[in-house]
N, C-alpha and C positions, 0 to 999 in steps of 0.2 A: 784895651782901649778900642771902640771901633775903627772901623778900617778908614775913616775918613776924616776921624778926629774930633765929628760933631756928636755928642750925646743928645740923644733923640728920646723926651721923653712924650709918649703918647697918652694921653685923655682921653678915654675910648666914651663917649655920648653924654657929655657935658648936658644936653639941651634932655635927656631923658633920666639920668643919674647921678646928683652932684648935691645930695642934702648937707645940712648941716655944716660943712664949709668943707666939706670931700678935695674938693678941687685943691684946696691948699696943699694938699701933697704933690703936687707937680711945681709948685714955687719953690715948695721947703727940698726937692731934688735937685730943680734947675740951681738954687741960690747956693746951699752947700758945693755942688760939683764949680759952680766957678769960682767960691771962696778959694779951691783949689788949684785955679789955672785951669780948669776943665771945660773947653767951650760947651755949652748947652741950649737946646731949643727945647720951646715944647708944643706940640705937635696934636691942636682941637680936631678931634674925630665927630663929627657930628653923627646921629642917628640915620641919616640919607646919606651919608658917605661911605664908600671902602674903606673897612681896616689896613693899612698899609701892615706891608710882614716884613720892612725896614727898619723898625724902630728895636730902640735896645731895652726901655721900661716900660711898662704898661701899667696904666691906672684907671682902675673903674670904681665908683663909687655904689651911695646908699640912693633910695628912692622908694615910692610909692608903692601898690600892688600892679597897675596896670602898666606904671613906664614900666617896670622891672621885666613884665612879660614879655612887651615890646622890643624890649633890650635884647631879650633872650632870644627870641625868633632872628632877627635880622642878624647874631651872632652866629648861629646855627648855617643861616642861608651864607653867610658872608664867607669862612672860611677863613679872614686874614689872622687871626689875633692865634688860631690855634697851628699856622704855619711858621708863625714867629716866635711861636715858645718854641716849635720844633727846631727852631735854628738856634734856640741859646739862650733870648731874651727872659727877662727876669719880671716880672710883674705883682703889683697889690691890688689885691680885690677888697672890697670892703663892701658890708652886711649886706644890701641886697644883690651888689654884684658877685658878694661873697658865695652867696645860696648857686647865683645863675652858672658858675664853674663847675658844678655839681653835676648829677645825673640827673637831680630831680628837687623842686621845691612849691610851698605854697600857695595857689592863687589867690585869688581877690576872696573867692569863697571854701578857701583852703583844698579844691580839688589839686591833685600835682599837676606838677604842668614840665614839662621839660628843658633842666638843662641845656648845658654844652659840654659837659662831660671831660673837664681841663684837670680836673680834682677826683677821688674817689671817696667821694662824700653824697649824702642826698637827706635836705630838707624838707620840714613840714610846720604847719603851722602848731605852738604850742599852747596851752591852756589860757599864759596872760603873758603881757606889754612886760618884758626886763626893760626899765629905765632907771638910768642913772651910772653912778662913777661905777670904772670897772679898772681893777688890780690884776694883775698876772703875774706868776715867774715862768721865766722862756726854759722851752727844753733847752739843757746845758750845750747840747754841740751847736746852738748856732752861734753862743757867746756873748749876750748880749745880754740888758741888764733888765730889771723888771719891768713891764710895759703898764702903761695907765691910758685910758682915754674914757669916754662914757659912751653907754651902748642907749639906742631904744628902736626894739624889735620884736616881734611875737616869733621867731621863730628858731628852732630846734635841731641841731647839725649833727647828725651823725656820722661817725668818721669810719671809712674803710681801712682795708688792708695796703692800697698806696697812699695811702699819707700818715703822714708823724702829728699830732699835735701842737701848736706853736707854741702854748702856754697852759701850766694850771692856773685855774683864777682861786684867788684870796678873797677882794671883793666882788662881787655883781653873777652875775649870769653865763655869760661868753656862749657855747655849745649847751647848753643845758646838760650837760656829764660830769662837771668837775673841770672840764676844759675851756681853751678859749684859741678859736680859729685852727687854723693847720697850715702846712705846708708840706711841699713835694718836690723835686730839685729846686727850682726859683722861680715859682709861683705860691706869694704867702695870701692866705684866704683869714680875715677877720672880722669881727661885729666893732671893732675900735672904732671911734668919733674921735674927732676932737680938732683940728684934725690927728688922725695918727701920726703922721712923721711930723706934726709939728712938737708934739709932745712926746715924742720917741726918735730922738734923733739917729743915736744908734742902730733903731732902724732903718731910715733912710741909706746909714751910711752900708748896712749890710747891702741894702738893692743897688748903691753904684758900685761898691766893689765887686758883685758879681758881674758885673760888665765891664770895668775898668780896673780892675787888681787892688793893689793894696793902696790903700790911702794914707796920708799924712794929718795927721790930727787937727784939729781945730777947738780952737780955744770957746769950752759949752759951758764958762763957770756960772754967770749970771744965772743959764736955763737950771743949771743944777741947783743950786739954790732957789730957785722958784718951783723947781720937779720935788724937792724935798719938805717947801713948805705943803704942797700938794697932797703928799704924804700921810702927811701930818696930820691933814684936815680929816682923812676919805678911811687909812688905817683901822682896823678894831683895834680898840687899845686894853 
């Protein structure tokens, strides 16, 4: 639990990174952790502001070619977000912020351009646009159950030797390898939409337990029966 009892989750540049409803993964943390008793804040980082290295979860989202740059420079020059992983905190990056944790990814005119090097991964632009539903099964040690959200991005992740893969995909695209996102102690990098921890709860719940221990369940029958007609829909059959 942190030392003060507030869970602190951070928004790292709302105003340059937050497509498709991104930002909903700091509601779907704040609301689960107090379903729990768990006081929570959440903590808008703006693009002109310091990353504070106080916070326990970090969330960056999807975006454009040129915020996604912008993001990446002033992450570089900032220093706060890579001081707070070093102290323990736990973070999701999702697809453009996904690529910028990298060493390297993209631009506007697919020249690279440079990471922040949080991941040992590095991107590039690929031939065409993955759009649409994307399926995965999670590597077995993080425990968790098949992940679903929709991707749409032209770009291609190649994964080093410190990261594990988060997921194989069944349907859609993810990393263009047969994979989809990665992870490295508690920093998980994916192309997931949707938002991700709204339609992966189990996820969410893995990012507060690593900063708050083990949890006590919550009652997810309604979402499971809407995740299976989901299923349903998106499956090869």
């Amino acid at each position: 639990m942190p030392s003060d009892s507030v869970l602190r989750i951070v928004w790292i540049y709302p105003d340059l990174l937050s497509t498709y409803g991104d930002q909903g993964n700091a509601l779907v943390l704040e609301q689960r952790a107090r379903r729990r008793g768990i006081e929570a804040e959440i903590v808008h980082v703006r693009s002109a502001d310091p990353v504070p290295d106080s916070g326990d979860i970090y969330l960056i989202g999807g975006g454009e070619d040129r915020p996604q740059i912008l993001a990446a420079q002033r992450l570089r020059k900032d220093g706060g977000l890579h001081r707070a992983i070093a102290r323990g905190a736990a973070m999701l990056a999702v697809c453009a912020g996904y690529q910028i944790m990298g060493s390297t990814f993209g631009g506007e005119e697919g020249q690279p351009v440079d990471g922040i090097g949080l991941l040992d991964i590095a991107s590039f632009r690929g031939p065409a646009r993955a759009v649409g539903e994307l399926v995965a099964e999670v590597d077995s040690a993080l425990g968790l159950p098949t992940l679903t959200g929709f991707e749409n991005h032209m770009g291609v992740t190649s994964l080093g030797p410190g990261v594990r893969p988060l997921s194989r995909t069944v349907v859609g695209t993810g990393n263009g390898d047969g994979f989809e996102g990665c992870y490295a102690g508690h920093v998980i990098g994916t192309y997931l939409h949707g938002p991700a921890l709204a339609r992966n709860p189990a996820l969410a719940d893995l990012l507060l337990s690593w900063r708050v221990g083990d949890l006590p369940p919550l009652d997810d029958t309604r979402y499971e029966q809407l995740r299976q007609e989901r299923f349903n829909a998106v499956l090869p059959r």
